[in-house]
C-alpha positions in Angstrom: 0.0 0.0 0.0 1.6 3.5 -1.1 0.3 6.6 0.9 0.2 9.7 -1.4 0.5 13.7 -0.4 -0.3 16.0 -2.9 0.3 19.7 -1.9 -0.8 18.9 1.6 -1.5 21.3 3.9 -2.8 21.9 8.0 -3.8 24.7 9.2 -5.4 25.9 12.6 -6.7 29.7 12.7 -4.0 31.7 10.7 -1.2 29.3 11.4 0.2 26.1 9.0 1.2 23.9 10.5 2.6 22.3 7.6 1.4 23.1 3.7 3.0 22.1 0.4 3.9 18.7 1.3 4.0 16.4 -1.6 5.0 13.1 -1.0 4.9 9.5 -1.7 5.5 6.4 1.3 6.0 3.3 -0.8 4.6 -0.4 0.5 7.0 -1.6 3.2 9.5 1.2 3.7 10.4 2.4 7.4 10.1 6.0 7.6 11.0 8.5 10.5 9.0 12.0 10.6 11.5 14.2 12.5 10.9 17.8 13.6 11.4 19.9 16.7 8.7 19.6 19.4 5.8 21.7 18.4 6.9 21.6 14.5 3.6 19.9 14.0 4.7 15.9 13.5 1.9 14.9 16.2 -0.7 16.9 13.4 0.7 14.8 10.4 0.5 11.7 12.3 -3.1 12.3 12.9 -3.9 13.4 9.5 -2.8 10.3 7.7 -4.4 7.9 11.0 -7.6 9.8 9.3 -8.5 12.0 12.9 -8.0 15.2 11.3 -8.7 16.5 8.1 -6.3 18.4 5.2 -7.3 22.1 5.2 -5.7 22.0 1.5 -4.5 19.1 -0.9 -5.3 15.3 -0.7 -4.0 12.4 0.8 -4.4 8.9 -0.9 -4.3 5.3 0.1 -3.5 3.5 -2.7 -3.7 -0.3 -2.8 -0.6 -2.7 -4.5 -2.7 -2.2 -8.2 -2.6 1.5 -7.7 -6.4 2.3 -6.9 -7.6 4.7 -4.5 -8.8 3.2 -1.3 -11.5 5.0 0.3 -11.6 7.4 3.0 -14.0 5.6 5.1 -12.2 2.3 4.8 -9.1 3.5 5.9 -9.1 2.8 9.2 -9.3 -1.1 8.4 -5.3 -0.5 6.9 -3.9 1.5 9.6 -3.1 0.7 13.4 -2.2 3.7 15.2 -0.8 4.9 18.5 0.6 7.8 20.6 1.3 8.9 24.4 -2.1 10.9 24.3 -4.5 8.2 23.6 -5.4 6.5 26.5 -6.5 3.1 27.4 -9.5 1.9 29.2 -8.7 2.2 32.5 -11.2 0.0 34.1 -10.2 -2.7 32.3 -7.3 -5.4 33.4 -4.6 -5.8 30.9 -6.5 -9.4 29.9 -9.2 -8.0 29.2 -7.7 -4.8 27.4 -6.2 -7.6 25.1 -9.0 -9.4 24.2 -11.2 -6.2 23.6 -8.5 -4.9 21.0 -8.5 -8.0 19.6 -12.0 -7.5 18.7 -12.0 -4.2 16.4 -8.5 -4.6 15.4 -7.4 -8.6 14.4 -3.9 -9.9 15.3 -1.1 -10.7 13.3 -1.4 -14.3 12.0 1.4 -15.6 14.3 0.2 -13.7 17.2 -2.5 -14.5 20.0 -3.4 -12.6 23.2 -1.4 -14.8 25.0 1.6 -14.3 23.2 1.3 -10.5 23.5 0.7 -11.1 27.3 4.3 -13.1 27.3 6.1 -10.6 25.4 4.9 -7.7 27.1 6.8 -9.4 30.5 4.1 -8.6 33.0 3.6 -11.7 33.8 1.9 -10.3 37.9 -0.1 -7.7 36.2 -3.0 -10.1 33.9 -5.7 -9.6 36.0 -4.8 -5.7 37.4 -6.6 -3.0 36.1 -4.9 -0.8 33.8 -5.8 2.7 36.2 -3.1 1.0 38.3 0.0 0.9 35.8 2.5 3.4 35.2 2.4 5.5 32.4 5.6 3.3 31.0 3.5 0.2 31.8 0.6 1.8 29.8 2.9 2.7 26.8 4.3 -1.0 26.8 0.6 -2.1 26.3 0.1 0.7 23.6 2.8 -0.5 21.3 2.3 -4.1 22.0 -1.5 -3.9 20.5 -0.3 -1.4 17.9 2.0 -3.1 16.6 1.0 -6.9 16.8 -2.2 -5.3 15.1 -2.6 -6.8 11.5 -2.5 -3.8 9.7 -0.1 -2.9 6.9 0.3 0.6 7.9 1.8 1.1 11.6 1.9 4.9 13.0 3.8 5.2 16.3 3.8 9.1 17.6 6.8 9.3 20.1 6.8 5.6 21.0 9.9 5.9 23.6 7.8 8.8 25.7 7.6 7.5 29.1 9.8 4.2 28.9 13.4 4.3 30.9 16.3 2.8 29.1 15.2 -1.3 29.3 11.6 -0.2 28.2 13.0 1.2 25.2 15.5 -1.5 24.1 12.1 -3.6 24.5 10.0 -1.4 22.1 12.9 -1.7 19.7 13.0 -5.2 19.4 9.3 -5.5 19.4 9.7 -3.0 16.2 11.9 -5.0 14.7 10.5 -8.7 15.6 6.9 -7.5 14.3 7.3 -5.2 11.7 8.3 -7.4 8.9 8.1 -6.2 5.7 4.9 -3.7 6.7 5.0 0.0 6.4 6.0 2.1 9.8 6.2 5.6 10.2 7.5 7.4 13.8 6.8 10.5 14.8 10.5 11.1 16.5 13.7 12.6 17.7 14.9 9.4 19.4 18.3 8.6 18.1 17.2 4.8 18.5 14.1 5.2 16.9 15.5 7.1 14.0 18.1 3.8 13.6 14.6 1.6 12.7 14.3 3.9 9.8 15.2 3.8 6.5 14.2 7.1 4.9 13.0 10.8 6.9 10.8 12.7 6.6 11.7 16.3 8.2 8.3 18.5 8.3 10.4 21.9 9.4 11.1 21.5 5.5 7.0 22.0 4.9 6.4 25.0 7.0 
């Protein structure tokens, strides 16, 4: 699947965030949007994950014979995840697994209990998720996001709240369950930005 910008542009009141942005993200490639805080890499993220909407331009989903996927099946392609999107809180992390499982399949080689294993909680199961940390929390975000079977993976600052062994975890995670899918990372994480093969700087579209 190829995402194409044409001209894109964001704006909020009198501001862009970003405008002229053309620019094509072929099937499979690894791609690291980069950007001071603020520059408005959150906004992009968001715009191709389908929450927000181009003030100008157009941005296509087109499928491996070229065709233009439609905007309201979009969200079937993409899995999605950032620091600001929270979890249900009331459930415990077994039951936060199964839930996701139901709007958003697995990977073929993946089941819940194998995301449970790998996300090495093995005392937390049956603990709500109101009582995890906010590193705990982001482990399950990018567990789910990421074992999601969607060819299109969006992570927006996937190393915020994780110390040191957390992030060596998401890392591998990346690379063990990527495969040959298409990943783009909203980052300035020097580790992150080794994942990627290409960058995409949005100061450049300002």
């Amino acid at each position: 699947m190829e995402i194409k910008l044409t001209n894109a542009g964001k704006r909020y009141r009198f501001d862009w965030i970003f405008r002229n942005l053309s620019y094509n993200l072929q099937h499979g490639t690894k791609t690291a949007l980069i950007g001071p805080n603020g520059s408005g890499k959150s906004t992009l993220l968001k715009t191709l994950a389908g929450h927000l909407s181009l003030s100008k331009g157009s941005l296509q989903f087109l499928n491996e014979n070229g065709s233009n996927i439609p905007q309201e099946f979009i969200y079937q392609y993409i899995s999605y995840t950032a620091p600001y999107i929270d979890l249900i809180e009331e459930f415990t992390l077994e039951e936060a697994i199964q839930f996701h499982v139901q709007l958003k399949p697995l990977l073929p080689n993946l089941t819940p209990e194998a995301i449970l294993e790998r996300l090495e909680l093995p005392k937390s199961r049956q603990k709500e998720l109101r009582y995890f940390s906010s590193g705990m929390k982001q482990r399950v975000k990018l567990a789910l996001a990421i074992g999601s079977n969607a060819p299109i993976v969006l992570l927006d600052e996937p190393s915020t709240n994780l110390d040191i062994n957390a992030i060596n975890w998401s890392h591998q995670l990346i690379k063990d369950w990527i495969g040959n899918r298409s990943l783009i990372i909203a980052t300035n994480d020097p580790g992150d930005l080794q994942l990627c093969n290409q960058q995409l700087d949005i100061v450049h579209y300002k």
